[in-house]
PDB file of N, CA, C and O in Angstrom:
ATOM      1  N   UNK A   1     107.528  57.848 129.309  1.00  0.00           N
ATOM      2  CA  UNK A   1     106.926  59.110 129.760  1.00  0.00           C
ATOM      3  C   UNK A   1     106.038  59.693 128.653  1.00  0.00           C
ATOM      4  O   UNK A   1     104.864  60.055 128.736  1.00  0.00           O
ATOM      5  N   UNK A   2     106.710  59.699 127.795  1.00  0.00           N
ATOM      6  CA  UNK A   2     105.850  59.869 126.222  1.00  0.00           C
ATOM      7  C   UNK A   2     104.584  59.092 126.362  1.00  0.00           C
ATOM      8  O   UNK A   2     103.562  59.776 126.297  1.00  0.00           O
ATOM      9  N   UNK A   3     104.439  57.861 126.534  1.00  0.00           N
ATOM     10  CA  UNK A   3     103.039  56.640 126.748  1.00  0.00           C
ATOM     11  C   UNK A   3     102.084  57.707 127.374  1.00  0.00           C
ATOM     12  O   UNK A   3     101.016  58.133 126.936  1.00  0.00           O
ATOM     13  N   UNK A   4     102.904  58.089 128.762  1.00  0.00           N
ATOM     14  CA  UNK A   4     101.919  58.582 129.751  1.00  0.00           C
ATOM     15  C   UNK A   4     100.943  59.630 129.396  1.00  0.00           C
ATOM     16  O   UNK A   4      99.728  59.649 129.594  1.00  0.00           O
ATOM     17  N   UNK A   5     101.989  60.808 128.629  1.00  0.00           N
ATOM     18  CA  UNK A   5     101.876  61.839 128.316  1.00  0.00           C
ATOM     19  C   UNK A   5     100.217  61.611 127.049  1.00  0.00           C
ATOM     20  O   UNK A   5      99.068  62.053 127.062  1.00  0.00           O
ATOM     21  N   UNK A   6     100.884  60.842 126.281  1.00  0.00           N
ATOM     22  CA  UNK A   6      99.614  60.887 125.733  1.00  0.00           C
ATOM     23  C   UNK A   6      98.782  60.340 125.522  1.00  0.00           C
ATOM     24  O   UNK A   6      98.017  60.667 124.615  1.00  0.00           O
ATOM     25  N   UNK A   7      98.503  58.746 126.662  1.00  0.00           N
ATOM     26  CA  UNK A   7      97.652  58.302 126.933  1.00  0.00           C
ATOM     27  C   UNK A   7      96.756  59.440 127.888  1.00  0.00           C
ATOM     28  O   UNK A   7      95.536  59.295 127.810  1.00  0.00           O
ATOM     29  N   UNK A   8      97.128  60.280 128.558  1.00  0.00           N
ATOM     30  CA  UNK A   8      96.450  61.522 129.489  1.00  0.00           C
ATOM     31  C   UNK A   8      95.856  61.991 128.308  1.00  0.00           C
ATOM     32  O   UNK A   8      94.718  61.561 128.118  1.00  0.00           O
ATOM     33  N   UNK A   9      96.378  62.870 127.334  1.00  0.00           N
ATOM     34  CA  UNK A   9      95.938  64.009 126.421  1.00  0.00           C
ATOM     35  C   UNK A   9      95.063  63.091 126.025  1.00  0.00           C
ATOM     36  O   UNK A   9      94.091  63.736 126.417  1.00  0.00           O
ATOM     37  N   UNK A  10      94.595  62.149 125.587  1.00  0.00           N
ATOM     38  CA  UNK A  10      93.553  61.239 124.930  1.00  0.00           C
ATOM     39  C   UNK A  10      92.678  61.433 125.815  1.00  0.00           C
ATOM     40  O   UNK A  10      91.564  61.864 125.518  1.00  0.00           O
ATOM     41  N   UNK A  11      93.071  61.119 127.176  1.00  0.00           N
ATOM     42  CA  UNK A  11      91.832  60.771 127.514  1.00  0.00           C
ATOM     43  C   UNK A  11      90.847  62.494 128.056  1.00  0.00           C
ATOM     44  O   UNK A  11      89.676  62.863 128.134  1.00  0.00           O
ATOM     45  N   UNK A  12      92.208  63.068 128.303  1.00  0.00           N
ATOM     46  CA  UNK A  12      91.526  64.647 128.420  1.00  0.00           C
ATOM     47  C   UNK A  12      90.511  64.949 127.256  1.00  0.00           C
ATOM     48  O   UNK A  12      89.526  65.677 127.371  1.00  0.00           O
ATOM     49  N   UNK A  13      90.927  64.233 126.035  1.00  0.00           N
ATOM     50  CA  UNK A  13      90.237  64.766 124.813  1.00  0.00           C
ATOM     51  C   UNK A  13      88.834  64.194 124.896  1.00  0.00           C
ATOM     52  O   UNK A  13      87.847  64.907 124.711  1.00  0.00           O
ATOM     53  N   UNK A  14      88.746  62.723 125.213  1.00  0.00           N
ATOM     54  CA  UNK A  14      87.732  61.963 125.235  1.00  0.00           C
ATOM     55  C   UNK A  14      86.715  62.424 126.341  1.00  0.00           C
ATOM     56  O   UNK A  14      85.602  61.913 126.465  1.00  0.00           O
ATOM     57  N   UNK A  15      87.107  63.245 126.982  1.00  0.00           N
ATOM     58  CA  UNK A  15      86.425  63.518 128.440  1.00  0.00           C
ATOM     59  C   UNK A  15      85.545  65.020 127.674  1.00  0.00           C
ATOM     60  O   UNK A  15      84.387  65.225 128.037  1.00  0.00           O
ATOM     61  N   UNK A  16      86.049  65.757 126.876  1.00  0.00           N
ATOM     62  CA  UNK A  16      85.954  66.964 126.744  1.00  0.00           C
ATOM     63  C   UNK A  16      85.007  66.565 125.511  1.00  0.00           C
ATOM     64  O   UNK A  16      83.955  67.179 125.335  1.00  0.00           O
ATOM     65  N   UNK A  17      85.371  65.612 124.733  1.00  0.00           N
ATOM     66  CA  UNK A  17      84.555  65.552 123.787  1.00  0.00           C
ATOM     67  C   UNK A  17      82.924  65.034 124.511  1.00  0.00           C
ATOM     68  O   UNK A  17      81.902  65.690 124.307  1.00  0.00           O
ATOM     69  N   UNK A  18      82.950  63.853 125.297  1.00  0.00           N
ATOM     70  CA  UNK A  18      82.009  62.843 125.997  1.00  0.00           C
ATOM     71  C   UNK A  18      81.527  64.542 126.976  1.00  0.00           C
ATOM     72  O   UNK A  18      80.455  64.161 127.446  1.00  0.00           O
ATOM     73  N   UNK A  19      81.617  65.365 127.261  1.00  0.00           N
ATOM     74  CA  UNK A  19      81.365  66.695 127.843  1.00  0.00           C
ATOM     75  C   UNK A  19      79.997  67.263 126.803  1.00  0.00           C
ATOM     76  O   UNK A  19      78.782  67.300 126.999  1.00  0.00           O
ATOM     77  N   UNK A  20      81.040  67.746 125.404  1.00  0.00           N
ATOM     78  CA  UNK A  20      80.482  68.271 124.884  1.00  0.00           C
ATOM     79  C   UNK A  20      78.887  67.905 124.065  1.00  0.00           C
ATOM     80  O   UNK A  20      77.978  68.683 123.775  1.00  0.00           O
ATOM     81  N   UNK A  21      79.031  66.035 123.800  1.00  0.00           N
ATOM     82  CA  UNK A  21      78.206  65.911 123.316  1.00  0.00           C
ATOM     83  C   UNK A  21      76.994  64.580 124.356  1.00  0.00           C
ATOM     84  O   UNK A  21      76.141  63.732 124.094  1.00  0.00           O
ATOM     85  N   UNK A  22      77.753  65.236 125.702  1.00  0.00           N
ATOM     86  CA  UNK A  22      76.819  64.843 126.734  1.00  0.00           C
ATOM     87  C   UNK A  22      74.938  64.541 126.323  1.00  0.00           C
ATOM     88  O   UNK A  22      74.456  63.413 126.418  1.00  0.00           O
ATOM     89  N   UNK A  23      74.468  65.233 126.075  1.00  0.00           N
ATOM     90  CA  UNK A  23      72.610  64.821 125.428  1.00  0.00           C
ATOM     91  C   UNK A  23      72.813  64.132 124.743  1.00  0.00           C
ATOM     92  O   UNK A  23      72.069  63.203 125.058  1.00  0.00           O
ATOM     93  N   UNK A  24      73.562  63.731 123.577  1.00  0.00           N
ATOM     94  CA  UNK A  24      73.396  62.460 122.809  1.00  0.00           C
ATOM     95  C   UNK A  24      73.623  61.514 123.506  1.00  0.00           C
ATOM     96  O   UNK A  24      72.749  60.649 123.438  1.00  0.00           O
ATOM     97  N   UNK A  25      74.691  61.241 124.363  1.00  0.00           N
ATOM     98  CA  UNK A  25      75.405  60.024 124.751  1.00  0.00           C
ATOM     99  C   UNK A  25      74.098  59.847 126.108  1.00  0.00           C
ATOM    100  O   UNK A  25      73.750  58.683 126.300  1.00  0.00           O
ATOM    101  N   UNK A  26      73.490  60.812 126.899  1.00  0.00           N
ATOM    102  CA  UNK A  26      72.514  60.288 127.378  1.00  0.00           C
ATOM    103  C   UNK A  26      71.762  60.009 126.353  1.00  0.00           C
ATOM    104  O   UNK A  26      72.767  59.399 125.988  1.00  0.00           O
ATOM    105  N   UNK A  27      70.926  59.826 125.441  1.00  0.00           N
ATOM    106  CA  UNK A  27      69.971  59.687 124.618  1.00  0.00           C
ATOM    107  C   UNK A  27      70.521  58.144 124.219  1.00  0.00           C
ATOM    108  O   UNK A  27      70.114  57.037 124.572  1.00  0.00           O
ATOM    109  N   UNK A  28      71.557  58.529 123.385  1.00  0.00           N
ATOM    110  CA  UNK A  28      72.156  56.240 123.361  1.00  0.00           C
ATOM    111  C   UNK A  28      72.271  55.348 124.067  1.00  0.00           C
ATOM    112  O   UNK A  28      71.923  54.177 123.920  1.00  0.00           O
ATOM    113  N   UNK A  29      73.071  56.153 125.380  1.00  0.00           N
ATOM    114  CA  UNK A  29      72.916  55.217 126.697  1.00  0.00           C
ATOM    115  C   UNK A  29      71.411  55.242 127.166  1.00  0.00           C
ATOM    116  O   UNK A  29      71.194  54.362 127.999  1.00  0.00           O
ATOM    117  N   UNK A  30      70.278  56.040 126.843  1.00  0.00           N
ATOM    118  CA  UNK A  30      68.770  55.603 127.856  1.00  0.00           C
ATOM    119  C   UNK A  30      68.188  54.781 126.924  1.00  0.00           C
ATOM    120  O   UNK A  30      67.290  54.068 127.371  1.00  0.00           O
ATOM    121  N   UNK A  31      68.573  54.620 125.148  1.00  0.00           N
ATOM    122  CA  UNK A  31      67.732  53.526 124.299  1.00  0.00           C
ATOM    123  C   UNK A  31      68.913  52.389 124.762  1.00  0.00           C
ATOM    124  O   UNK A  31      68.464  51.246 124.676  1.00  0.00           O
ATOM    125  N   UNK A  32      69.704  52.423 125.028  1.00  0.00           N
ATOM    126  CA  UNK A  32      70.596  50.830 124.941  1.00  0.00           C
ATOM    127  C   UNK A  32      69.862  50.442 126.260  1.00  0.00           C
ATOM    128  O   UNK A  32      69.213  49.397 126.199  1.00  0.00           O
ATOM    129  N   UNK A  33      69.861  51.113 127.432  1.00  0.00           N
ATOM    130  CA  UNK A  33      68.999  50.726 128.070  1.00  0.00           C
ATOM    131  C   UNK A  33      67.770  49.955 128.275  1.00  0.00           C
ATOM    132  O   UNK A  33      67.582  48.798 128.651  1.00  0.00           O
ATOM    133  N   UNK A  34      66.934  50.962 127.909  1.00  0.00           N
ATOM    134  CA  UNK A  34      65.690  51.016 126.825  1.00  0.00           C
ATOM    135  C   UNK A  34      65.510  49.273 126.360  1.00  0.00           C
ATOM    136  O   UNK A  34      64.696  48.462 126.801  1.00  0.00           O
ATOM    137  N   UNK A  35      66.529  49.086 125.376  1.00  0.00           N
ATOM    138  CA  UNK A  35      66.632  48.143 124.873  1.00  0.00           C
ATOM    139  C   UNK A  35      67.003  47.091 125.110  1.00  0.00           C
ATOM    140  O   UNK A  35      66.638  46.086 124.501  1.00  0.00           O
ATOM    141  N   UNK A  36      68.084  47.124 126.373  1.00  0.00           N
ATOM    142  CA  UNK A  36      68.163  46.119 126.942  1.00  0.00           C
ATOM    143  C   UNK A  36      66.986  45.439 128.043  1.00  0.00           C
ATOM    144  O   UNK A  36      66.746  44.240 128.184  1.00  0.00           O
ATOM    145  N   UNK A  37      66.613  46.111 128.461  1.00  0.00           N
ATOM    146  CA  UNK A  37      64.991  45.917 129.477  1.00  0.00           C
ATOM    147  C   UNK A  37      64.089  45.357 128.297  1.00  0.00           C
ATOM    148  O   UNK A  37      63.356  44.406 128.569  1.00  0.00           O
ATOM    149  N   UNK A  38      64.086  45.710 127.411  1.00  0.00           N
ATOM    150  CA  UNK A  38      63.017  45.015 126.322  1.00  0.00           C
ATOM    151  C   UNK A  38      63.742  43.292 126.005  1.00  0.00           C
ATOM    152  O   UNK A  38      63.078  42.259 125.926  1.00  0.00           O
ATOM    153  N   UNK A  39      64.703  43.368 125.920  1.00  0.00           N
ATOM    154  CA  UNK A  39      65.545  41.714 125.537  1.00  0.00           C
ATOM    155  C   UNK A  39      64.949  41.087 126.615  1.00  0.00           C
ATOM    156  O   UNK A  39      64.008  40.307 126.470  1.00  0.00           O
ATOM    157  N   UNK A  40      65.619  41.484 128.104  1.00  0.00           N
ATOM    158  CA  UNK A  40      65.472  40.579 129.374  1.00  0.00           C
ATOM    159  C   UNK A  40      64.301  40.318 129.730  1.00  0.00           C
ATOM    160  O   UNK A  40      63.871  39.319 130.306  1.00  0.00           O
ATOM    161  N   UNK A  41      63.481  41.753 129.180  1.00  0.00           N
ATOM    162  CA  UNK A  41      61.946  41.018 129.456  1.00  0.00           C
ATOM    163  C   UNK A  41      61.192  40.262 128.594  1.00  0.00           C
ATOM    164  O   UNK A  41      60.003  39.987 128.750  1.00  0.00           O
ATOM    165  N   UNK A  42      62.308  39.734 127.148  1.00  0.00           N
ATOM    166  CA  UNK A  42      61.414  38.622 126.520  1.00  0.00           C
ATOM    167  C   UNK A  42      61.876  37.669 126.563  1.00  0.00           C
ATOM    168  O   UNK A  42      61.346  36.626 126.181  1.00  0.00           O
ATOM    169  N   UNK A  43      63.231  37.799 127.147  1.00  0.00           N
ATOM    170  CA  UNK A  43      63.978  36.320 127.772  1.00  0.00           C
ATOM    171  C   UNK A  43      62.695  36.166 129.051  1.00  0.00           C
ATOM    172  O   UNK A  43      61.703  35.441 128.974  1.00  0.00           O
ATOM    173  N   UNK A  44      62.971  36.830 129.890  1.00  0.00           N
ATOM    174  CA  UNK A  44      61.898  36.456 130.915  1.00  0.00           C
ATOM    175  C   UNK A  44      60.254  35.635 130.648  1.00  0.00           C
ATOM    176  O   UNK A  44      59.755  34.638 131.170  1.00  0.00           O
ATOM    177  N   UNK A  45      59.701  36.696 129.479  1.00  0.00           N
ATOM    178  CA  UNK A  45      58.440  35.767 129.103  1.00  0.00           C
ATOM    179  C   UNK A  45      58.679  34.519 128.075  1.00  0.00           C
ATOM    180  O   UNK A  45      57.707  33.848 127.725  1.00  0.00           O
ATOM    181  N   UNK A  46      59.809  34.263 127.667  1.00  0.00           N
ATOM    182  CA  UNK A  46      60.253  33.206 127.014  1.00  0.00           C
ATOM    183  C   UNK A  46      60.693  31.768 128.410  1.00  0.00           C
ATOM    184  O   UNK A  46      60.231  30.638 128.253  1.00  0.00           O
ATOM    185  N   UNK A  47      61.326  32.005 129.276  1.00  0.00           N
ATOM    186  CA  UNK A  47      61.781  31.221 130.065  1.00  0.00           C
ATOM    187  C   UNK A  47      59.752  30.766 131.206  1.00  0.00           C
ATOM    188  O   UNK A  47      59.223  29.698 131.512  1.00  0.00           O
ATOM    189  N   UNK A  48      59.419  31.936 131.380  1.00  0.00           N
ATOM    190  CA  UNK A  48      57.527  31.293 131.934  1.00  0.00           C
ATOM    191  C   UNK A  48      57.412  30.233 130.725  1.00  0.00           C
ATOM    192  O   UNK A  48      57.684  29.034 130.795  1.00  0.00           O
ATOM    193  N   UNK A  49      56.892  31.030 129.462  1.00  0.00           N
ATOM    194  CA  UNK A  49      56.339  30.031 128.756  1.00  0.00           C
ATOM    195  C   UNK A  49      56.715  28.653 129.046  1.00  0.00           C
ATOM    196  O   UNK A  49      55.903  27.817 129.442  1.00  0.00           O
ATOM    197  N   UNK A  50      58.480  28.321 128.760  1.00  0.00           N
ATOM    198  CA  UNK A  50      58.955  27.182 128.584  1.00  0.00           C
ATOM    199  C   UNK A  50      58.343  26.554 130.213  1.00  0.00           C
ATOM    200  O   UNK A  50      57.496  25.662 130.250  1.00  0.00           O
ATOM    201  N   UNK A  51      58.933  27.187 131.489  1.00  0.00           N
ATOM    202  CA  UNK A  51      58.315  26.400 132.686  1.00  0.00           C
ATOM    203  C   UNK A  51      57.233  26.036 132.686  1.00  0.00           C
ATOM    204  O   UNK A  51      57.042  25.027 133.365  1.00  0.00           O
ATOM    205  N   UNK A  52      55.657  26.813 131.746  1.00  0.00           N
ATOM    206  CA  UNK A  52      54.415  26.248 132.140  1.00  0.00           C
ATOM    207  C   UNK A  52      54.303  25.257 131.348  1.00  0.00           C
ATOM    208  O   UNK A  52      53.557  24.320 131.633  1.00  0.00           O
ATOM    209  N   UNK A  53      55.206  25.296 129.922  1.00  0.00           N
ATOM    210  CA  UNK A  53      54.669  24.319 129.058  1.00  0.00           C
ATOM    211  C   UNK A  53      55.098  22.949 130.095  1.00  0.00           C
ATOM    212  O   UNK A  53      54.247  22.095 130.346  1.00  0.00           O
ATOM    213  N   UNK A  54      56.444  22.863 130.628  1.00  0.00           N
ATOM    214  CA  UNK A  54      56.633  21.331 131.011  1.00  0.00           C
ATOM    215  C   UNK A  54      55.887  21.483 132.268  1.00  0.00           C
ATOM    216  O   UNK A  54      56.316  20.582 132.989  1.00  0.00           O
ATOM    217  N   UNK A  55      55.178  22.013 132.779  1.00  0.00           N
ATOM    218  CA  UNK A  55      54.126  21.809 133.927  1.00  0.00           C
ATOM    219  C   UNK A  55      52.973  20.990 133.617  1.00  0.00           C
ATOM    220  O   UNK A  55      52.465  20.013 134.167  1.00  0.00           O
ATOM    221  N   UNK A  56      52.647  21.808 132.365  1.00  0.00           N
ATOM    222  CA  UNK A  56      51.215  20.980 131.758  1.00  0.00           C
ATOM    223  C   UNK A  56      51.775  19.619 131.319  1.00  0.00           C
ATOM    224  O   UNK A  56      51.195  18.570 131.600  1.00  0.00           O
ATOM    225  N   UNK A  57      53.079  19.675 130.525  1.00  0.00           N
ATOM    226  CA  UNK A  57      53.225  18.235 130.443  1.00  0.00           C
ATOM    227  C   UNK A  57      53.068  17.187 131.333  1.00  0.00           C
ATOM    228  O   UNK A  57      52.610  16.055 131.180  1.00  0.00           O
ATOM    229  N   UNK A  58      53.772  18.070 132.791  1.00  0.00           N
ATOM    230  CA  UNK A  58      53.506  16.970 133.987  1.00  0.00           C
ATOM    231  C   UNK A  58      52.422  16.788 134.397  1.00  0.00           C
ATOM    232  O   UNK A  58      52.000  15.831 135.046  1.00  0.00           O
ATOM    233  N   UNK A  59      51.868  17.753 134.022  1.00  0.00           N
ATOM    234  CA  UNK A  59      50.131  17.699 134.728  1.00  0.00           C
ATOM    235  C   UNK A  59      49.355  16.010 133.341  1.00  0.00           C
ATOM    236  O   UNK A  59      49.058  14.864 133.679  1.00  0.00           O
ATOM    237  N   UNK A  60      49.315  16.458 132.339  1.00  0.00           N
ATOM    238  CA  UNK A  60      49.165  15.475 131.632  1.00  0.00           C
ATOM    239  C   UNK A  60      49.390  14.162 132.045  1.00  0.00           C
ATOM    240  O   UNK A  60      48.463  13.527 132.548  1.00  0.00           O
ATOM    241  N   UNK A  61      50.898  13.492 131.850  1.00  0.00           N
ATOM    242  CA  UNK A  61      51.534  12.418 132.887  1.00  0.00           C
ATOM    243  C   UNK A  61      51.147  12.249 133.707  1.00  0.00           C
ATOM    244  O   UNK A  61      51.655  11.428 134.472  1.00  0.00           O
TER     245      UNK A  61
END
């Protein structure tokens, strides 16, 4: 009961804190974002490149 008790109060705390400093945590969460859209979109222009290069190879062949 003790576990319960203050696995709750934690998370009441974490809620109140994640409350209070709400604008930052949007601001980290919209650059992780941010930042993740920048990765996938150079995985993305990394994975074209590689498909056109073995195109031209086949075109070559």
């Amino acid at each position: 009961v003790k576990l319960v008790i203050g696995r709750l109060l934690y998370k009441v705390n974490v809620l109140i804190t994640l409350r209070r400093h709400s604008p930052l945590i949007r601001v980290l969460f919209g650059s992780f974002i941010l930042e993740f859209s920048h990765i996938y979109f150079y995985i993305k222009v990394l994975e074209n490149i590689d498909e056109s290069d073995y195109i031209d190879d086949l075109k070559i062949n």
